[in-house]
N, C-alpha and C positions, 0 to 999 in steps of 0.2 A: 811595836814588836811583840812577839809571841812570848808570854811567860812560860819557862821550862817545867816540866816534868818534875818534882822530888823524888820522881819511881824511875827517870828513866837510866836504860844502863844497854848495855850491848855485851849479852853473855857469849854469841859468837866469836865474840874477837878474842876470847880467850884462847883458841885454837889456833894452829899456825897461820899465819897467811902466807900465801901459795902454794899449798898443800890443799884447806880445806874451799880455799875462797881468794878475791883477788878485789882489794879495794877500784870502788869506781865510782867518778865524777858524773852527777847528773848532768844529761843534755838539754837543756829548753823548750817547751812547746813555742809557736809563736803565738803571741795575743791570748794568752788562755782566758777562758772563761770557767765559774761552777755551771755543771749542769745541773748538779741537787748536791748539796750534804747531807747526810744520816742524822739530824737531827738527835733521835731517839738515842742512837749510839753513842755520838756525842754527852749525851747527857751519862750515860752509863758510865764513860770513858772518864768525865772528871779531868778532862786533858789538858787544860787550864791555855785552850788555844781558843782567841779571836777570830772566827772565818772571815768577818768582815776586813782583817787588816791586810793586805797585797803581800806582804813581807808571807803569809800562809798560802796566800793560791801561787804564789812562783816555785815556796819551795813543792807545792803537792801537783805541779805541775813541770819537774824538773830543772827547777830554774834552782837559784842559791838555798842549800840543805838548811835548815835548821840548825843552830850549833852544838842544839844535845845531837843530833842525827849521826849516824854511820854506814855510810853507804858503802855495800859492797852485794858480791855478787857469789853466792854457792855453787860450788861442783859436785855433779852428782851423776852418775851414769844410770843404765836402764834396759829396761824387757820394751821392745816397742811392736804392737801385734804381735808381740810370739819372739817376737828374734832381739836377738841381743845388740843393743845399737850403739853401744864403748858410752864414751863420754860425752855428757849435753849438760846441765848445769840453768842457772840463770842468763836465760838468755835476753829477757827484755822485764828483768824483775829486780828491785837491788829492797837485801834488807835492811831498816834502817837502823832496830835494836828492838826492844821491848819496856813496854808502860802501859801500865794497866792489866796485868794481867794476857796483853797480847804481845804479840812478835806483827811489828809494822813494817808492810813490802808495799813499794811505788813500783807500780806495773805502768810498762810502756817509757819509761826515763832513759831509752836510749839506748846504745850499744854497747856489752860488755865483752869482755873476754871468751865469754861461753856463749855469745849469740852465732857461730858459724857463718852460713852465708844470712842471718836474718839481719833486721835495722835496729833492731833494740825496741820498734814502738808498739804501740796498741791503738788502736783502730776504736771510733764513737762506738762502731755498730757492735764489737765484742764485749768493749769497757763495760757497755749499756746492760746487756746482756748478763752479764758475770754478775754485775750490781744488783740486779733483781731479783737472778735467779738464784744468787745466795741467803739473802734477803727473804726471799720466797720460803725455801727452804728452813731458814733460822724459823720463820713465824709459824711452820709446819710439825716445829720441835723434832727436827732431824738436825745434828750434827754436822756444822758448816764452818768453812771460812766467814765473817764479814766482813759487808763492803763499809765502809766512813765516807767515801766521795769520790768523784766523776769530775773532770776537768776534759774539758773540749777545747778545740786551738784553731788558728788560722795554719798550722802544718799541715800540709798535702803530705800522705804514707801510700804508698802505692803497692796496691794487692792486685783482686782480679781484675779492678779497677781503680783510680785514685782516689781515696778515704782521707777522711776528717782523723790528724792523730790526735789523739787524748790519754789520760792516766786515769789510773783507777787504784785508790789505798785499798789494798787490802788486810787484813786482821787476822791470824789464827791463832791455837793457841803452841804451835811449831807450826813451821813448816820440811821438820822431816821427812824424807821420803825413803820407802825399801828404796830406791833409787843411791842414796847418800853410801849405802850399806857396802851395796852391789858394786859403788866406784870402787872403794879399795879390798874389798874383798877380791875382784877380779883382777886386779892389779898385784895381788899376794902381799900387798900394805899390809901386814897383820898388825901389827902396830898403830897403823894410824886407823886401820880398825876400829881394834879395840879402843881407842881414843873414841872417836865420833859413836862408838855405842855406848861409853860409859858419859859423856856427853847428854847422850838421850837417853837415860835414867836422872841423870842432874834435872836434865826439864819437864819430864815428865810423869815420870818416877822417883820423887828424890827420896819417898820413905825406903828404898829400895837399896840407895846408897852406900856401898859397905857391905851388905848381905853376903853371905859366901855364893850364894844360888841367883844372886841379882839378874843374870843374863836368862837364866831361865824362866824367873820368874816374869820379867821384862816383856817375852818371849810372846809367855802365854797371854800377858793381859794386850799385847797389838793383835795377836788373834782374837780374842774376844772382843775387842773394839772393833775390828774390823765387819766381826759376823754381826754384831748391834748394825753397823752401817748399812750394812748390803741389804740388811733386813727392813730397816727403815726405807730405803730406796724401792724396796722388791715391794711394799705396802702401800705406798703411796704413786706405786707407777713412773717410779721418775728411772730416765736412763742417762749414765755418764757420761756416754757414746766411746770414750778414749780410757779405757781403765789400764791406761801403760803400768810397768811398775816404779815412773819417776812422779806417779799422779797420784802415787798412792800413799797418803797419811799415814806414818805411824802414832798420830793422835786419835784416829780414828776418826776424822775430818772431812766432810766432803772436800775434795780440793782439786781446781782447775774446770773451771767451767769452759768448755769449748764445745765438741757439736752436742749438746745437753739437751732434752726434753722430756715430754710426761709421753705415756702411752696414752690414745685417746681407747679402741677398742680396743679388749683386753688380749693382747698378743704376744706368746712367750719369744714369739720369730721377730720382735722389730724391732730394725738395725734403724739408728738418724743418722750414722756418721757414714756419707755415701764413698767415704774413702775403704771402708771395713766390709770390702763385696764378699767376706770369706762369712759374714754373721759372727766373729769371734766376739764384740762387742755389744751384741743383742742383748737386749733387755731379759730374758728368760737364762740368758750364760752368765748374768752378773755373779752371781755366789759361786758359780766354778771357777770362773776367773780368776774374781779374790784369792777362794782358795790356792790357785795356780801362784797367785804373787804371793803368799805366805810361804809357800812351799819354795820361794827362789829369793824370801828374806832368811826362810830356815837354813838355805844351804851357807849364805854368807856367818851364820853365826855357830859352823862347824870348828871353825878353830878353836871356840870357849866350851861349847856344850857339850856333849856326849849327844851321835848321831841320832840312838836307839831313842832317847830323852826328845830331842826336838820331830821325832817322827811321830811318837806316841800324842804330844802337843797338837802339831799338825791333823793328826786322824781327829782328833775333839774337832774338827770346824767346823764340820757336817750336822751334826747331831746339836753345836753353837748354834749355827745359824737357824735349821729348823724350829729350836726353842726360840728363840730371837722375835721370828719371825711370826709365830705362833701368839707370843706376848704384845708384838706391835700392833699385829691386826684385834687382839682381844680389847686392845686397849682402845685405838679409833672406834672401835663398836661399841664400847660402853659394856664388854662384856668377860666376866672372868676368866686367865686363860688356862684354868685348869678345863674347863667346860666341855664337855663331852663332844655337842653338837657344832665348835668352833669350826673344823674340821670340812665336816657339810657344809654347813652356811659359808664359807669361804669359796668353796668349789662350785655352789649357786650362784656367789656374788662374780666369780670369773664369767663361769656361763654367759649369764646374761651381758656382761659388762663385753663378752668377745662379738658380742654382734651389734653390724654395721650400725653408725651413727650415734653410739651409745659413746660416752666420753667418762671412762673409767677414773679420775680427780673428780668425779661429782660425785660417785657412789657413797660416800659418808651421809654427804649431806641429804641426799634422799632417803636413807634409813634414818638420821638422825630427826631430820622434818618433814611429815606426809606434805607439809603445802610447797617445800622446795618445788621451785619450779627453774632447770637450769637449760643449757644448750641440749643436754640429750633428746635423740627424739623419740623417747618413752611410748608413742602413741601405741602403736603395736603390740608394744609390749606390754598393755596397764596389767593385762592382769595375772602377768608372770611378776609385774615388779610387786603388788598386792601379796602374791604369793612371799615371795623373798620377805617384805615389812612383816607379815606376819609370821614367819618362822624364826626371824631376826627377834623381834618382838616379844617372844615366850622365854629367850635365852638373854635378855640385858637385865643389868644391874643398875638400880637408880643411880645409887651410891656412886656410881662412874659417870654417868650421863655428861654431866657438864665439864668433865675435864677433854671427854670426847667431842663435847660439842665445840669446844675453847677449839679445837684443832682442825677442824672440818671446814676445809676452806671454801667457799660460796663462791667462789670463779678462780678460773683456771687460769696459770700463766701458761697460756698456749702458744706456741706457734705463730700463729697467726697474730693474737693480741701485741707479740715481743717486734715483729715486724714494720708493724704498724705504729706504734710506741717509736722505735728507732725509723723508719719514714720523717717522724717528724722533726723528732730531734736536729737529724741532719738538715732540714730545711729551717733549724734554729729556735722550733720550740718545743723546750725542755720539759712545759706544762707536764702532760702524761708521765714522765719520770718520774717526778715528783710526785706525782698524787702516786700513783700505785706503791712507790714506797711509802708512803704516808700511811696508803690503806693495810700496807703486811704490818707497821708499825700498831695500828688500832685492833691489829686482829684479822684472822681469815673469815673470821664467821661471819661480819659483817659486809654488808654490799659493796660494793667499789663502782662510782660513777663509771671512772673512766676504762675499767673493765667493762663493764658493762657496752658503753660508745663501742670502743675500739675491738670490745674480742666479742661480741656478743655475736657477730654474724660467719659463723665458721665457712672456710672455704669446703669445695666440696676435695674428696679421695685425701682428707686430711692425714690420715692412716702412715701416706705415704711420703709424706714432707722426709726429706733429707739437710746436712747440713755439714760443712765440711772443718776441720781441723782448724784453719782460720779463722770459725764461727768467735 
């Protein structure tokens, strides 16, 4: 049997239930299997669990909870593409409490209150997917959920086609959303409100606790987590494809992996999520966006703040985000971001990186090492990239180099590679899962076999890869 937690506790339940949440019984995979544990996290976690004992893959696979566990399921409504969509909540996600520093959620355990017409599960090829590419992200030192483990099953879930159901633990450090905000604000709950906001200063905020000005100052620091995030994203090429505002962290968290990807050429127009034909979700609109869902967290917290106070807040996100962004790219460069020339060398480093074949997740590592040798196809270009090293080159900082190089990931989780990986899975071997978590655990800087195998040979009009909301 699993030794309990001394940390663990369930500070949600401290709030009403059926108001904020609605206890729920996990539903069974059939025949579960692991398809990898996080080993590395595990160890972090200190979570005084056996994986090898059955009594842990049932309950991480929806079968009998654990007895420290509490499962239950959030209500929360939301901005979805632009429009306002009432109430959506956990609909295939129950959380279970918090230890170790995280808030623990079993994705895919089945139908809850809040799943409308969906089934409550999660699919191999998502599960998979979320697992990596949070993963990915953590070892890229961006701001993410973590995954702990993947459970695959003999349950048939049936999407475009019939899929392998599975669970996926997930970790954050909330799972607040402007979503939770927007439910009873729009409802005129002013009360239960201000409840679930003073709530989220208790967790995330708790020096804030008592402050006469807590709600403002609360305010400003999800904005400024926010602009760090978008900025991280916007530097390393990654797109959310769904930035609703039920998806959106007020930990300032990456969170909700669904149609997610990196940009290969450097493209402010590219959309992956082929349900978003308006581009609302493009990669180059992420920081308006943002700012869009700040500005529809600010209106929920009209009834505590002074409007004039949360507008003036709001206008800082622009000029956040820019600095943000400005710091994260000096920083992957090894270069200080006061620097004059960041500026330039940034708009070279797009340049080149926007034309055909060039795969923008490599560009660190080609300044950081002249012998990188990745998937881009450079040939063309040696001696605009020569150019680029050597202007790059006059403006770094030793002193930085290795913290730049620590992050400078050596293969990409592309596309194609995530495809191929999940391919196998579903015909039952888990190998490739494991190893590429193994390899973001060791670090990005170093090689990854089975990157290598599996993503080394890009499709062609990769540019173009789409991926839909179910991803």
């Amino acid at each position: 049997m699993a030794n309990p937690s001394p940390e663990w506790r369930a500070p949600y339940t401290s709030l009403s239930e059926d108001i904020f949440y609605a206890r729920v019984s996990p539903q069974p995979l059939l025949n579960p299997r692991w398809v990898d544990v996080n080993q590395a996290l595990v160890s972090q976690l200190n979570c005084g669990m056996d994986f090898d004992q059955q009594d842990i893959l049932n309950a991480f696979s929806g079968g009998r909870p654990l007895h420290y566990w509490q499962p239950l399921a959030q209500v929360y409504s939301g901005h979805q593409f632009g429009q306002w969509a009432g109430q959506l909540g956990d609909g295939r996600g129950l959380y279970l409490g918090v230890s170790s520093g995280y808030e623990w959620h079993l994705k895919g355990a089945g139908h809850t209150p809040y799943s409308r017409f969906g089934d409550g599960r999660s699919v191999l090829r998502s599960a998979i997917r979320e697992y990596l590419g949070s993963e990915y992200l953590h070892a890229l030192g961006i701001p993410t959920t973590r995954a702990l483990a993947v459970v695959a099953s003999d349950t048939p879930v049936q999407r475009e086609t019939t899929e392998t159901g599975a669970t996926l633990m997930r970790l954050a450090k909330s799972h607040l959303r402007i979503g939770h905000f927007e439910h009873f604000y729009h409802r005129h709950s002013h009360q239960h409100l201000r409840e679930i906001a003073e709530f989220a200063i208790e967790q995330l905020d708790p020096d804030l606790s008592g402050a006469p000005d807590r709600m403002e100052v609360a305010f400003t620091r999800y904005v400024e987590r926010s602009a760090k995030l978008v900025a991280c994203w916007m530097a390393v090429g990654f797109v959310h494809g769904v930035m609703n505002t039920d998806n959106t962290a007020l930990s300032g968290e990456t969170l909700d992996y669904g149609p997610y990807g990196f940009i290969m050429d450097y493209r402010q127009d590219y959309v992956i999520n082929h349900t978003d034909q308006a581009g609302r979700y493009a990669f180059g609109q992420q920081p308006r966006v943002m700012h869009w869902n700040l500005a529809c967290l600010a209106e929920t917290l009209t009834p505590f703040v002074d409007v004039e106070t949360l507008g003036q807040i709001l206008n800082d996100f622009p000029a956040q985000y820019h600095q943000a962004f400005r710091s994260e790219m000096a920083r992957r460069l090894a270069i200080e971001p006061e620097n004059e020339q960041l500026p330039e060398l940034i708009e070279s480093i797009q340049k080149l990186w926007g034309l055909a074949g060039m795969h923008y997740p490599e560009v660190f590592a080609h300044l950081l090492d002249d012998s990188f040798v990745g998937l881009s196809e450079t040939s063309g270009v040696d001696q605009s990239l020569d150019e680029l090293r050597h202007l790059w080159s006059k403006e770094t900082s030793p002193d930085l180099l290795n913290l730049a190089r620590s992050q400078s990931p050596s293969w990409i989780l592309s596309h194609w590679l995530l495809d191929r990986v999940i391919q196998h899975a579903e015909r039952g071997d888990d190998e490739p899962v494991r190893s590429l978590r193994q390899s973001m655990s060791d670090g990005l800087m170093n090689p990854s076999e089975t990157a290598a195998l599996l993503g080394g040979s890009p499709p062609e009009a990769n540019s173009s890869y789409h991926l839909s909301c179910s991803s």
